[in-house]
C-alpha positions in Angstrom: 129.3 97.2 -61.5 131.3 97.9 -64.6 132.0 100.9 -65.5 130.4 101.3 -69.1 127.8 99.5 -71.1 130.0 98.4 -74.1 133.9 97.5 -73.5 136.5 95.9 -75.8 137.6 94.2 -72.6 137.6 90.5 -72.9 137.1 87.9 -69.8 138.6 85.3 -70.9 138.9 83.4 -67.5 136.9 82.9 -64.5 137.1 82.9 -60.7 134.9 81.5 -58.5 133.1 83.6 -56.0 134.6 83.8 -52.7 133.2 84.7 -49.1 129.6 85.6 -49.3 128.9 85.1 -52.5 130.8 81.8 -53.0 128.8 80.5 -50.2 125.5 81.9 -51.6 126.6 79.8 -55.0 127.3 76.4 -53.2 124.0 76.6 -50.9 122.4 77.5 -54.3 124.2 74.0 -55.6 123.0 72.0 -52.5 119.4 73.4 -52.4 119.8 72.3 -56.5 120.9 68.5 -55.5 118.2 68.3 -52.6 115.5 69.2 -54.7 116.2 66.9 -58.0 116.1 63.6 -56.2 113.0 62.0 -54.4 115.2 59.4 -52.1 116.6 62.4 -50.3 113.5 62.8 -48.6 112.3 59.1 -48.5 112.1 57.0 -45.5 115.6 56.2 -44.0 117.3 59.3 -45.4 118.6 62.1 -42.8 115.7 64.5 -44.4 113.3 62.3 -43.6 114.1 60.5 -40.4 115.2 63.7 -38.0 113.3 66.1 -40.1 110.1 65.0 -42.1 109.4 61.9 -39.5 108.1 64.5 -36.6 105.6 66.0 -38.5 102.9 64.1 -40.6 102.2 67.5 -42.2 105.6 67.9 -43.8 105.6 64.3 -44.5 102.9 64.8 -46.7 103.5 67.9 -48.2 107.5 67.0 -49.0 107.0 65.9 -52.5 104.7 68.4 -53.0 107.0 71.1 -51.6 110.1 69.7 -53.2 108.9 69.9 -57.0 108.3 73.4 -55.9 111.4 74.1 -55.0 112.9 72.0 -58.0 110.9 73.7 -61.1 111.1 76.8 -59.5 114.9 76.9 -59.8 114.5 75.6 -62.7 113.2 78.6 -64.1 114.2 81.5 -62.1 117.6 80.4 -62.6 117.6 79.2 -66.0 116.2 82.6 -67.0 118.4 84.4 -65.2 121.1 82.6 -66.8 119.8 83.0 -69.9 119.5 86.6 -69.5 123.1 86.9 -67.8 124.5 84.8 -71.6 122.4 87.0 -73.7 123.9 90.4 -72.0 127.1 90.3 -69.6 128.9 87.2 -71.6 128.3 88.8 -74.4 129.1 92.5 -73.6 132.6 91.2 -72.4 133.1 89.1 -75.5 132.9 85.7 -73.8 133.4 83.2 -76.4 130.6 80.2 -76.4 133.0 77.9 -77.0 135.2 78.4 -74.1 136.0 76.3 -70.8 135.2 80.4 -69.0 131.8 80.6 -70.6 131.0 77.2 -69.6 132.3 77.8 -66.1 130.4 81.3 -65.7 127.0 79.9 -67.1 127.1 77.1 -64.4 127.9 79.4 -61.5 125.2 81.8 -62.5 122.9 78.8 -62.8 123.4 77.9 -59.4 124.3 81.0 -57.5 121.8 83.2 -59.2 122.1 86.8 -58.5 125.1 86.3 -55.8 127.1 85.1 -59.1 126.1 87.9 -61.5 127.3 90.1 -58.4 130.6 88.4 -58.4 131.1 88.1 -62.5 130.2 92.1 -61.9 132.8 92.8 -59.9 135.1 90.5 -61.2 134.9 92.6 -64.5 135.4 95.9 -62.6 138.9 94.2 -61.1 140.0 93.4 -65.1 139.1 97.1 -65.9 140.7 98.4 -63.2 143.9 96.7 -63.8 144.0 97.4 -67.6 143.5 101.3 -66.9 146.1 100.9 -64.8 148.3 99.4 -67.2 147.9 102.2 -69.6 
């Protein structure tokens, strides 16, 4: 976590999220992709031959389930991101118009809180080195 609630330090790049949390982001991206088209769970996709085909329950409930999953990210994570733009982009004097703030925004939208964890720490790294360069 940073270290105080108002800085006059400015992120002005980005990094992304590495171990843990960078896998947290990319299963966050595939779960995304999954969700957001039908034919990856229609007849002769992977999904649906080895998974969906053994069960007639989850073959009927698959488009059901994967709207689910779909709007729900939608909105968990599209709040969250709106919430993480509204307060930590802002706080560290992220300009909109940057490549960073576009880069940030997308890796909070899909990562969710694994990628506010990173930016978090990320920001305690660039305040760490410019108290050290005092």
């Amino acid at each position: 976590m940073a270290t105080h609630d108002s800085t006059t330090l400015a992120v002005d790049d980005y990094e992304f999220p590495r171990g843990s949390k960078g896998l947290a982001t990319l299963v966050g991206a595939a779960l995304f992709v999954l969700s957001s088209r039908r034919q990856f769970i229609e007849p002769r996709s992977v999904i649906h031959d080895h998974i969906l085909a053994r069960s007639v329950k989850a073959a009927t409930y698959s488009k059901t389930v994967q709207d689910i999953i779909f709007y729900w990210f939608i909105g968990v994570h599209g709040a969250g991101t709106a919430h993480f733009a509204y307060t930590k982009l802002k706080q560290y004097n992220v300009k909109l118009t940057s490549l960073a703030w576009l880069q940030w925004i997308l890796t909070v939208f899909l990562g969710g809180s694994a990628a506010v964890s990173h930016f978090d720490d990320f920001v305690e790294k660039k305040e760490l080195k410019a108290l050290k360069d005092i």
